[in-house]
C-alpha positions as CSV (number, residue, x, y, z in Angstrom):
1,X,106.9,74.0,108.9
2,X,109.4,76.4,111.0
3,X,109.4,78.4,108.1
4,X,106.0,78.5,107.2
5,X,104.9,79.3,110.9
6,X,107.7,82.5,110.3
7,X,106.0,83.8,107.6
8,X,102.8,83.5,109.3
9,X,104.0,85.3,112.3
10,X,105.8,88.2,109.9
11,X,102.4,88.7,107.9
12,X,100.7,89.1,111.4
13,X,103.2,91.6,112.4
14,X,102.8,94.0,109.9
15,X,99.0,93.6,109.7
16,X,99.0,94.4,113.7
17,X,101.6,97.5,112.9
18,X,99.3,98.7,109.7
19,X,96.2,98.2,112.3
20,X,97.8,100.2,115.3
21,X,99.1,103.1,112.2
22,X,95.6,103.3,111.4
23,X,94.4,103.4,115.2
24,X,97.1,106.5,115.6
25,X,95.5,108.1,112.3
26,X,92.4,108.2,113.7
27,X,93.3,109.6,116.8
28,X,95.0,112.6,115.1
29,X,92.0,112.9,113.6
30,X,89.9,113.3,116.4
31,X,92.5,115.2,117.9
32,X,92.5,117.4,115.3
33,X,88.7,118.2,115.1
34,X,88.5,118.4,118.8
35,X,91.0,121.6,118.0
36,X,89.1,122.8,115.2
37,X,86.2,122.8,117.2
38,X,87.5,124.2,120.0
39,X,89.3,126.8,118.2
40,X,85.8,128.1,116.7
41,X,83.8,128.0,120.0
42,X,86.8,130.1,121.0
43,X,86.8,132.6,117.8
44,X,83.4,133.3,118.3
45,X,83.0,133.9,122.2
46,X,86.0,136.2,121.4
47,X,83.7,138.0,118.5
48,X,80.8,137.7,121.1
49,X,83.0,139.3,124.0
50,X,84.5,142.2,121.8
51,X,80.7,143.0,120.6
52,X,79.7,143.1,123.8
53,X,82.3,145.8,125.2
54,X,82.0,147.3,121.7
55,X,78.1,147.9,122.5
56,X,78.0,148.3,126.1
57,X,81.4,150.1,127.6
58,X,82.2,152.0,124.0
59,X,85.2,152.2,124.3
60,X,87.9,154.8,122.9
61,X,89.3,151.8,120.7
62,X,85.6,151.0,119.4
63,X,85.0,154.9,119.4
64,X,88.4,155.4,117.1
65,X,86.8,152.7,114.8
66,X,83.2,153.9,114.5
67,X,84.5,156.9,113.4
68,X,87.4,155.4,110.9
69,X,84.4,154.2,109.1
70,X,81.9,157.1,109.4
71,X,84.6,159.3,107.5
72,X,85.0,156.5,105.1
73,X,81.5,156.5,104.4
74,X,81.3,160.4,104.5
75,X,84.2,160.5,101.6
76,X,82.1,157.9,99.7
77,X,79.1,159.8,99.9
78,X,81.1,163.1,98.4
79,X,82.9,161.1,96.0
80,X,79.0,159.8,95.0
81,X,78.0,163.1,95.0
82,X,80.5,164.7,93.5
83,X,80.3,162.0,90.4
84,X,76.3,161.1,89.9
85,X,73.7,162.8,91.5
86,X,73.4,166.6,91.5
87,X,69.8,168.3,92.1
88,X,68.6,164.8,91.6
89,X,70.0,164.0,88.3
90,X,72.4,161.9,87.2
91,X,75.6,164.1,85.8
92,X,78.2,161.5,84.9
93,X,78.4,162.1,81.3
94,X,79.5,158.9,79.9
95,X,76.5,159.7,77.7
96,X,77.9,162.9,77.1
97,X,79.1,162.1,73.2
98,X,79.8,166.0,72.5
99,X,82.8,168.0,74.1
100,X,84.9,170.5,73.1
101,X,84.2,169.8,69.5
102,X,85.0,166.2,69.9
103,X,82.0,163.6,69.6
104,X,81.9,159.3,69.4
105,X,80.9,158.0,65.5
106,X,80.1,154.1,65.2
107,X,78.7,152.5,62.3
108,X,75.4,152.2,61.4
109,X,76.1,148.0,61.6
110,X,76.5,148.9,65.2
111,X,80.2,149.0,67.5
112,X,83.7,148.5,66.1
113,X,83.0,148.3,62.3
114,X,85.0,151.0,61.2
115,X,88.3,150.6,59.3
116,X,90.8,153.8,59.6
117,X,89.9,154.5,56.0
118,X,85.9,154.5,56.8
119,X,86.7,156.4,60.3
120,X,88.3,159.5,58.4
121,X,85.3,159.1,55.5
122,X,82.8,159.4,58.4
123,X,84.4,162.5,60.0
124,X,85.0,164.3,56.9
125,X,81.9,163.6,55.4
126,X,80.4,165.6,58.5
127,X,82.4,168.1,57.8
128,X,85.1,167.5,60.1
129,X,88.4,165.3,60.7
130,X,89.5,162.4,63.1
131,X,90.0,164.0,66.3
132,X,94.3,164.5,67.3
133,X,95.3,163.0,70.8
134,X,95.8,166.3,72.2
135,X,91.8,167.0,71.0
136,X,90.7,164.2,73.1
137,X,92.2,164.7,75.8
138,X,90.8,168.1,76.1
139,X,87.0,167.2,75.5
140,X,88.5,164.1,78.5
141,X,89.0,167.3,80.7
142,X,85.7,168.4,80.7
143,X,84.3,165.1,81.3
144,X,83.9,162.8,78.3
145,X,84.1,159.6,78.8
146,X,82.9,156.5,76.7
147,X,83.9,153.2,76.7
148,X,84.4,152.2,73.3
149,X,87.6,152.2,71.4
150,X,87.9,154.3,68.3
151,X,90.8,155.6,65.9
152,X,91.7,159.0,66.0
153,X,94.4,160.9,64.0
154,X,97.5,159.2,62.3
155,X,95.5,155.6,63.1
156,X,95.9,155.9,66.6
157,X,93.3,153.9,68.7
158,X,92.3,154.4,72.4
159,X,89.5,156.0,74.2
160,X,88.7,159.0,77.1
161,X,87.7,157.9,80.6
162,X,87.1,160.1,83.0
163,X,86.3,158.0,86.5
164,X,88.0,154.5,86.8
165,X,86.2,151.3,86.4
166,X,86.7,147.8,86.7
167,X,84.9,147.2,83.7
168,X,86.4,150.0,81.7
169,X,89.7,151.5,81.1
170,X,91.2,148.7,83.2
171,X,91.1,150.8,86.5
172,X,93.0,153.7,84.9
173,X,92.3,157.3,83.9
174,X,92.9,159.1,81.0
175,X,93.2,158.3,77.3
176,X,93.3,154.5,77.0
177,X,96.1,154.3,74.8
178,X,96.1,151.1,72.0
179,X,98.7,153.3,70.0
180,X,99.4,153.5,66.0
181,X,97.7,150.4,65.0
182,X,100.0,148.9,61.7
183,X,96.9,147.0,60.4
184,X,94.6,149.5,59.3
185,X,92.1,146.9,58.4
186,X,91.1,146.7,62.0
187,X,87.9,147.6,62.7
188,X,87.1,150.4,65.7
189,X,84.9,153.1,66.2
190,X,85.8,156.7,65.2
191,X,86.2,160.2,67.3
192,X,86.0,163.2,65.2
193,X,87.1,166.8,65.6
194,X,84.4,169.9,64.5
195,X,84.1,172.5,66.7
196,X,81.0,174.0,64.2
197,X,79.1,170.7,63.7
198,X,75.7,171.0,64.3
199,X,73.9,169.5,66.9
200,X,72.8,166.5,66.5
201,X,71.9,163.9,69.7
202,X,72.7,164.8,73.2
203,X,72.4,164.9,77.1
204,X,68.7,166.3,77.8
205,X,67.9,167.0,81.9
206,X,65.8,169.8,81.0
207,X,61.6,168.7,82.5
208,X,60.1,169.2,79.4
209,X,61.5,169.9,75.4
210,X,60.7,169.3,71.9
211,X,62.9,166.8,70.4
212,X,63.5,166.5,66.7
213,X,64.9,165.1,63.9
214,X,68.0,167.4,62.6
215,X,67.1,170.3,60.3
216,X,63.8,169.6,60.9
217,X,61.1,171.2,59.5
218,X,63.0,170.6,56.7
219,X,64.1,166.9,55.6
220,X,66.8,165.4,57.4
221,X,69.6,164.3,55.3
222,X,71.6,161.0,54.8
223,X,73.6,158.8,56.5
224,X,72.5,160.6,60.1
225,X,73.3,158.8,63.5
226,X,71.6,160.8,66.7
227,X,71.5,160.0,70.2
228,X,69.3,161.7,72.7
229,X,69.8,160.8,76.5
230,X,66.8,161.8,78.4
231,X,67.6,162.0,82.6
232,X,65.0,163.8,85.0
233,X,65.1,163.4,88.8
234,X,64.8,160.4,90.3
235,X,61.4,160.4,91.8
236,X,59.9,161.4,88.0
237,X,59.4,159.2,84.8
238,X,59.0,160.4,81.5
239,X,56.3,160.7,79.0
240,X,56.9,160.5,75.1
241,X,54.4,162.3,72.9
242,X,54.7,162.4,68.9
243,X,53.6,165.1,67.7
244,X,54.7,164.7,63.7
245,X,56.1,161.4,62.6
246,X,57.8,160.5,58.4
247,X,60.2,158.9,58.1
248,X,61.4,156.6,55.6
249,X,58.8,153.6,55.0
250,X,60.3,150.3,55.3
251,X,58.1,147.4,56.2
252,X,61.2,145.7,58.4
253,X,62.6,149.4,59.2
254,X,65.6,148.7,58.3
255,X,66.8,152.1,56.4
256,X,65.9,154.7,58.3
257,X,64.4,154.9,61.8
258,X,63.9,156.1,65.2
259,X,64.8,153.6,68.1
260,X,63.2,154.1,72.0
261,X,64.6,152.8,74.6
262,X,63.9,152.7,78.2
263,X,67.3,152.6,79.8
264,X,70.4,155.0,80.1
265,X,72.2,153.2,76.8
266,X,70.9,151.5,73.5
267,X,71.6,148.1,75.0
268,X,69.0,147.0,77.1
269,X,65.4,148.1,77.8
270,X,64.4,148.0,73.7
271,X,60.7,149.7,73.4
272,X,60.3,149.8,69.5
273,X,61.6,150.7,66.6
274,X,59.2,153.4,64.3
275,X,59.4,154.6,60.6
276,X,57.0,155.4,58.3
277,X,54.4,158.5,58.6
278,X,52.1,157.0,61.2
279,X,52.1,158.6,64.8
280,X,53.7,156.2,66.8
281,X,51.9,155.8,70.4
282,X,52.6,158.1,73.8
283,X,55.4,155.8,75.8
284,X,55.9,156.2,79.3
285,X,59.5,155.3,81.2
286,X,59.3,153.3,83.9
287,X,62.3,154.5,85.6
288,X,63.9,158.2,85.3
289,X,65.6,157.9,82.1
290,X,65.2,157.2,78.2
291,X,67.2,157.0,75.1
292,X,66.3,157.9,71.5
293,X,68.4,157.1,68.9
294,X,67.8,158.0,65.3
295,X,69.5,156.8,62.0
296,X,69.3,157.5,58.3
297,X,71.4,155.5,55.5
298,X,72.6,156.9,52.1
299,X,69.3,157.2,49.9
300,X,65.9,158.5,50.3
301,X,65.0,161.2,53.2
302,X,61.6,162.2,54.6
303,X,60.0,164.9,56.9
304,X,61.5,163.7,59.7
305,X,59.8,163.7,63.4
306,X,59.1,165.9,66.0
307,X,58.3,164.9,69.6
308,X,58.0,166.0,72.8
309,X,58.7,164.5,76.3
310,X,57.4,166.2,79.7
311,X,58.8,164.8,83.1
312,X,55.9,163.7,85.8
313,X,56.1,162.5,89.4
314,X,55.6,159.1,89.8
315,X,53.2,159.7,92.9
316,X,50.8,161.1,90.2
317,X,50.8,158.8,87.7
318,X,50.1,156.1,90.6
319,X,47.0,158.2,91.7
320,X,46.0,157.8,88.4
């Protein structure tokens, strides 16, 4: 029974020692939050207190920082201006895909479907050859800039940026450099060299222009890729008017075409797809900018199109 009543005694010991550890725990806690708590009413009458002197007394300290971040903002501003915006349009050419001879090729199947064998078929057949490093760097110069990977002489790969991006070029400037690729199989885009190709696509900021299909009156030829990148000032929109439509008839469209978009890029804001000889309706933008983009494959041409867009202020057309 002695020995019994021990045990008995030893369990209640450690229960009463587990019961006052717990007691202490929950102290510390409270103890704890009391800090926290007292630590944030503190943080914030500090804020509150430094606002106040900030707003009231201006001080040289608050004057110093005011304007630290006014010249911050100022260099922003230039930087802004400097890279987007001039006379109200937007000048930052990574729709540029002609410099210096040098211009972007992707497949007709759409972005990195090229082998280095097709790439150097594409350029030549356009008269031309796979751009050299040294060629791509010098259109870079000038300011072209895409961000899509393509070979270029000797089954190099890489691609020109101009302005560092997060999503593009990995922060860096300059030619993004893949180097000599050993599988030739791979599939890029291409960047060809021809300082005499003819013009074909492009960056259009004038208010109005006729826009047509290339050798137009005449039939345009095979295997044609053309990009047109219409940008008018800000405060204008733009309105599309057909004025002579044939092109290949297809009842999916799916040889040769003429794509609208409403956007800067053939990505987003799709508006149709037109072939055949039927005038396709006026389109209006919503926003400042369109792209037309125009392809041909490798049998049967037509008239072609011709079109023209005229920029109008917004203000008007809400009138209207």
């Amino acid at each position: 029974m002695q020995q019994l009543g021990g045990r008995q005694r030893e369990r209640g010991g450690r229960e009463g020692e587990r019961e006052r550890e717990r007691e202490r725990e929950r102290e510390r806690e409270r103890g704890w939050y009391k800090e926290a708590d007292a630590a944030e009413r503190g943080s914030r009458r500090e804020g509150e207190l430094l606002e106040n002197i900030c707003r009231e007394h201006l001080s040289s300290g608050c004057r110093m920082h005011v304007l630290a971040l006014l010249w911050t903002l100022g260099l922003l501003l230039k930087e802004a201006q400097a890279w987007g915006f001039r006379n109200g349009i937007f000048h930052n050419s990574i729709w540029l895909e002609r410099a210096a001879g040098v211009y972007h090729r992707e497949s007709r199947k759409g972005r990195y479907q090229l082998t280095f064998k097709e790439a150097k078929a594409v350029c030549e057949y356009e008269g031309g050859a796979l751009a050299t490093y040294q060629q791509l760097e010098a259109a870079r110069q000038i300011g072209f800039h895409v961000c899509a990977a393509g070979w270029f002489d000797r089954g190099r790969v890489g691609y020109p940026i101009v302005k560092a991006g997060a999503l593009c070029g990995f922060g860096k400037v300059g030619i993004i450099d893949y180097g000599y690729r050993l599988n030739k199989s791979e599939r890029w885009d291409a960047y060809c060299y021809n300082p005499d190709s003819k013009e074909c696509g492009g960056v259009q900021t004038d208010l109005q222009k006729t826009i047509q299909s290339p050798g137009f009156p005449d039939e345009y030829e095979d295997e044609q890729i053309c990009s047109w990148h219409i940008r008018v000032p800000r405060d204008q929109r733009i309105h599309l008017h057909f004025l002579e439509f044939d092109v290949e008839d297809d009842t999916s469209c799916l040889a040769d075409y003429l794509e609208v978009y409403d956007s800067y890029d053939d990505v987003s804001g799709f508006v149709g797809r037109f072939c055949g000889d039927y005038l396709p309706d006026d389109i209006i933008s919503t926003g400042n900018v369109m792209t037309l983009k125009f392809l041909s494959d490798a049998s049967v041409t037509a008239g072609g199109f011709q079109l023209q867009y005229t920029a109008f202020n917004t203000s008007v057309f809400s009138h209207n």
